[in-house]
Structure formats: structure tokens, C-alpha cells
N, C-alpha and C positions, 0 to 999 in steps of 0.2 A: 869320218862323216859318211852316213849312207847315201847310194846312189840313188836311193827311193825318196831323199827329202826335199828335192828340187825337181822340179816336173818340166818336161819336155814343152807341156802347154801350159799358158793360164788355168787359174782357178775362177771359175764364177761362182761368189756364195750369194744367195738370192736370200735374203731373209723379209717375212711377210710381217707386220706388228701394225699392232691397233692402238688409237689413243693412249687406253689404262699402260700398254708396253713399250710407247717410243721413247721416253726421257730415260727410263734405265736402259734400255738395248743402245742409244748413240754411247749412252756415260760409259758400257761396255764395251764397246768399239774404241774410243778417243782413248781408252788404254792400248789395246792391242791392236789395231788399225792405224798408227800416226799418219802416216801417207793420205789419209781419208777415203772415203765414200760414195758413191751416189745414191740420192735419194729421188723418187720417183711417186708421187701422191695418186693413188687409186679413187675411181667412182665409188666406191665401197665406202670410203674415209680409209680405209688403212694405209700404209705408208710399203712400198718396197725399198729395203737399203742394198745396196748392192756393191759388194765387195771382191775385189780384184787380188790375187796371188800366185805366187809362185812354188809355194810351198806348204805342203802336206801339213806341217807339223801348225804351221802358221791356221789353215782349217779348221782341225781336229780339237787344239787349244780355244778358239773363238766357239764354233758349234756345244762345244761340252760345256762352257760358262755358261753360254746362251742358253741350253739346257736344263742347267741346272736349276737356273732361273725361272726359267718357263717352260717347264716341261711336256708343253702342247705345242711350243712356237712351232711355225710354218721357215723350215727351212730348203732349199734345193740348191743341189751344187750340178754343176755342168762345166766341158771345158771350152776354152777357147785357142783358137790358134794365137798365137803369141803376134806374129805378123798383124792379124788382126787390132787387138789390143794396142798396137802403139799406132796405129789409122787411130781407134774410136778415143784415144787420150786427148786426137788432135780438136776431134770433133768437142769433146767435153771441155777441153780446155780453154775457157772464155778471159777475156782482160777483165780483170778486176778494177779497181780504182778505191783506195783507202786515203783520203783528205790528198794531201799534196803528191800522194802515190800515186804510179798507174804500174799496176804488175802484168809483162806481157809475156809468154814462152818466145822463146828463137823465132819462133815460126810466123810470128804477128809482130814483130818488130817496127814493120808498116805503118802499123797504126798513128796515126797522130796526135798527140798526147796536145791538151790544153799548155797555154806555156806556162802557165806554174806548176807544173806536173813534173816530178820524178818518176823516170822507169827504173822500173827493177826488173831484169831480168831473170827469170825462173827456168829451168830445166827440168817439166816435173816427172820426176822417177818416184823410188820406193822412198820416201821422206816426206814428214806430216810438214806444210807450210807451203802449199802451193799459193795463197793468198785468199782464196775460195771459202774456207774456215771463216767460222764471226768472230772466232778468238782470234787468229791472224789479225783481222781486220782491225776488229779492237784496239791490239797492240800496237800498227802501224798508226793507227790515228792518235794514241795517246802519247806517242814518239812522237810526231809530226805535233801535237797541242804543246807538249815539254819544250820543244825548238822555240815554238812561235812565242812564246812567252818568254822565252829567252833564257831558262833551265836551263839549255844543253848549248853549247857554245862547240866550234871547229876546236879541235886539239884537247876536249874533255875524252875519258878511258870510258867504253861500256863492255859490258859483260852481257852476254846473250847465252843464259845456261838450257839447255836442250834447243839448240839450235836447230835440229832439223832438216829442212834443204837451207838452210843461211840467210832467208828471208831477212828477218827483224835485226841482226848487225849487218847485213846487207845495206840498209835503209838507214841506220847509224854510221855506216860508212860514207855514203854519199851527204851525206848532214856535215860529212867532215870531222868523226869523230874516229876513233882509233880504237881497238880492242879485242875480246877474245870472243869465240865462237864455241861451245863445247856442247858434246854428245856423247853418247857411251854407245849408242850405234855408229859401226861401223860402216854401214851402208849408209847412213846418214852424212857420215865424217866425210865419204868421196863424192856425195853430190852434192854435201855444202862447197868440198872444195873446185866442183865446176863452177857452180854459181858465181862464187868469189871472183874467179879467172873471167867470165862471162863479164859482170858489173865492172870488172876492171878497177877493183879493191882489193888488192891483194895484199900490197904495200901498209893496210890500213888494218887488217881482219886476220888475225890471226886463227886457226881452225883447229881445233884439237881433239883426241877422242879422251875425254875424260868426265868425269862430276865437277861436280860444286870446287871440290879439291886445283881443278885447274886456276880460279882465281886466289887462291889463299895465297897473302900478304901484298896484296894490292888492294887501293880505295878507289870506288869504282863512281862516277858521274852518275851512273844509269843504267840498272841493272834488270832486265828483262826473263821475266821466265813464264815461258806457254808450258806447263805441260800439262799433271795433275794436281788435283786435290793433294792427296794424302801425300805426294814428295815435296809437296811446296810446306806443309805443315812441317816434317819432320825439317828442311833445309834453312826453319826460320832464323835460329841463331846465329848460321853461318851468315844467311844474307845478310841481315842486320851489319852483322862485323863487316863485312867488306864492303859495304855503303858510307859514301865519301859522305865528310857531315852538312854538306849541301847536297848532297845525293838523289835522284830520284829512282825512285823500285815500282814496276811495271809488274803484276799476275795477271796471269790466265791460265786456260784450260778448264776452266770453274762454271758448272750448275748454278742457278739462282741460288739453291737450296745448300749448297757448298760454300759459300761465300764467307758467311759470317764466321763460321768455324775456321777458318782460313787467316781472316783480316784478326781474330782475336789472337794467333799465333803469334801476329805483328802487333801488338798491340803499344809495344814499347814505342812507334814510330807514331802513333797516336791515332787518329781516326782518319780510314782512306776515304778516299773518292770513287765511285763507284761507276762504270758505264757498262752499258746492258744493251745486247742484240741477242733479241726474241728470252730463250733461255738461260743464257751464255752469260758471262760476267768477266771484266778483269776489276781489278781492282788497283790505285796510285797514289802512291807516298808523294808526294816533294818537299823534300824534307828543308826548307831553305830555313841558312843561319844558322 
């Protein structure tokens, strides 16, 4: 590995985009950024996104997409001290709250949660799912609607495929369910596995670095997958297969405009349900009987 691919300091990628460019530069990002972003709205109408890293290659890779796309875009990089950076994460990082959720970092733990409120605690490192995301949110609440209707029972199996920092089996865990956790990031793999340790589900969540391949021959309650369009499309057959046949299957990561193409991959499951924040989409099987 080169010594030149990991930087001493943060990276700050400052990208500038206007209406006609914010829907495809986030769709660009929520590939290569899972950890997420900041966004920052201009007197102008345009939008600053603002992206945090540690590594060269991880820049070079984003900037040149961006590019290619829009070969005028407004980008600027600068560094940061790294000390910095984990002060202004503390700053950025607010309690969420998704239905029966309230997602807090170590740091706010203080906080007092309503009493029907689950916390989940979050460690947020390099890993997309701090809670912050409207696909996250999404997911947490169509988890939390599956419980309350009585789909998902204590001692049913879920599968949480790109897990992430371990949010969404996080929150299947405390439900009282049991299952597996998988990621093909390995950075992802060890701050799912603080989180686990953290929520004090360990017993419950199993964490693995692998694909779709980590649940094959198991039937699964409740099968959950944030990531994108195009993996969710090619993974539909598998999912399918490992979907108990009262099963429920959870997407996201999904554009409005991604949606339909996605839900017809599933189509053998019949016609989803659909919930939407702003542009965002997942989409929900419950397959009962």
C-alpha cells in the first residue's frame, strides 16, 4: 500500500451545485461517500456539499465522476487538521429521532428520550448510517411500523445486507430479534462492530464482512437493505429466495426516479408500499401467508 494514500490531515471536498445539479451529484455521492455529507444552502439558491476524508484516492475517484458529469462544477479541496474534525463531528452530530427510535452518539447519551423511545447508540466514524440519512430514517420507521403491526415478533431471524455503522440490525436487535449484519467494507465491519458492543446486542447480531452470500440457506423474517439502485436490482433473486414466506423486505438507498425500476425487479412479491422523504424512497414487501 502506498504511504501517499492516507493523509496525515483530513480532506475537505467543498463542492458548489445548483438546482439543474443537486439530484445527480447526492446519487454520486451516496455511492462513493456512505458515511454521508454535509449540506449547506446558499443566498445564491445553490447548495455546498461538503465532504470529509482521509484519503487521496477516495478524492481523486469522487472529483473525476463529478467531472465527468459536469465539467464546469465548482469544486475546492483544503485540509483540515484531523484533531479538528473529530471537535466539528461532535458539533454536527445532532439526536435524530425515527418513530419509536431516538439515535444518540456516546457523547449525548444525557439526553432524555420520550418513554416510548428506543436509543440507539451510534459511534459516528467512516460508515454510511449515522441516522441523519432519510433513507436511514426511512428504514428505522418501516422497522418500527413492521413491529407495531405485529410482522416482526422477539426470536424472528433479520438480515441487514450493507449494514454499515450497524444502525438498522441495531434497532432489530433491541425489537428482540436475532440476525446477521453484513458489509464488504471492512471499515464498516469494525464500527458496526463497536456499535453492537455499545447497544449491548452482541448476543443478538451477528456481524460479518461479506455480500448477500452471508445469508444463503437461511429464511429470513426481515430483510433490510439501504444501499443502491443498481445492487438491489442485480440481488433480487437472491433476496427473494431468502425471504421467510411471511417475510418482510425493507429497500432503500433509492431516488424517486429509481424506484419503479427497482420494485419491478421484485415484482414476484407483488406490489410494494412505497414511503418518501423529500426525494428519497424505500420501498416494503410484507409478504403475510
Amino acid at each position: 500500500m502506498s504511504n501517499n494514500i492516507f493523509m496525515s490531515k483530513l480532506l475537505c471536498i467543498e463542492i458548489i451545485a445548483d438546482d439543474t445539479q443537486l439530484d445527480v451529484i447526492i446519487s454520486i455521492l451516496f455511492q462513493y461517500i456512505p458515511y454521508g455529507w454535509e449540506e449547506e444552502s446558499l443566498s445564491t439558491g445553490e447548495t455546498i456539499l461538503r465532504i470529509h476524508c482521509d484519503n487521496s484516492e477516495v478524492k481523486h475517484t469522487v472529483c473525476n465522476k463529478l467531472q465527468s458529469v459536469f465539467p464546469n462544477i465548482k469544486i475546492h479541496v483544503k485540509e483540515v487538521p484531523i484533531q479538528d474534525w473529530s471537535i466539528a463531528w461532535r458539533d454536527f452530530f445532532t439526536p435524530v429521532i425515527a418513530d419509536q427510535f431516538l439515535i444518540l452518539p456516546p457523547w449525548l447519551l444525557d439526553t432524555t428520550p420520550k418513554s416510548d423511545q428506543q436509543i440507539i447508540v451510534i459511534e459516528p466514524k467512516c460508515a454510511f448510517g449515522t441516522g441523519h440519512h432519510a433513507t436511514t430514517v426511512l428504514c428505522l420507521e418501516s422497522i418500527s411500523h413492521c413491529a407495531k403491526k405485529g410482522y416482526l415478533q422477539p426470536g424472528m431471524r433479520f438480515f441487514d445486507l450493507g449494514t454499515g455503522t450497524g444502525i438498522l440490525g441495531i434497532a432489530c436487535s433491541l425489537l428482540g430479534l436475532t440476525g446477521i449484519g453484513a458489509d464488504i467494507d471492512p471499515i464498516a465491519i469494525s464500527n458496526a462492530s463497536e456499535n453492537i458492543a455499545l447497544n449491548k446486542v452482541e448476543s443478538q447480531m451477528v456481524i460479518t464482512e461479506a455480500g448477500v452470500e452471508a445469508g444463503l440457506g437461511e429464511s429470513f423474517n426481515l430483510i433490510v437493505a439501504n444501499i443502491l439502485a443498481e445492487p438491489l436490482k442485480c440481488l433480487a433473486l437472491d433476496l427473494i429466495e431468502l425471504l421467510a414466506p411471511s417475510g418482510n423486505l425493507i429497500l432503500s438507498g433509492l431516488l424517486d426516479y429509481q424506484a419503479d425500476d427497482v420494485e419491478a425487479a421484485y415484482s414476484k412479491l407483488g406490489k410494494a408500499q412505497r414511503v418518501i422523504s423529500g426525494e428519497w424512497v424505500a420501498l416494503i414487501w410484507n409478504r403475510q401467508g
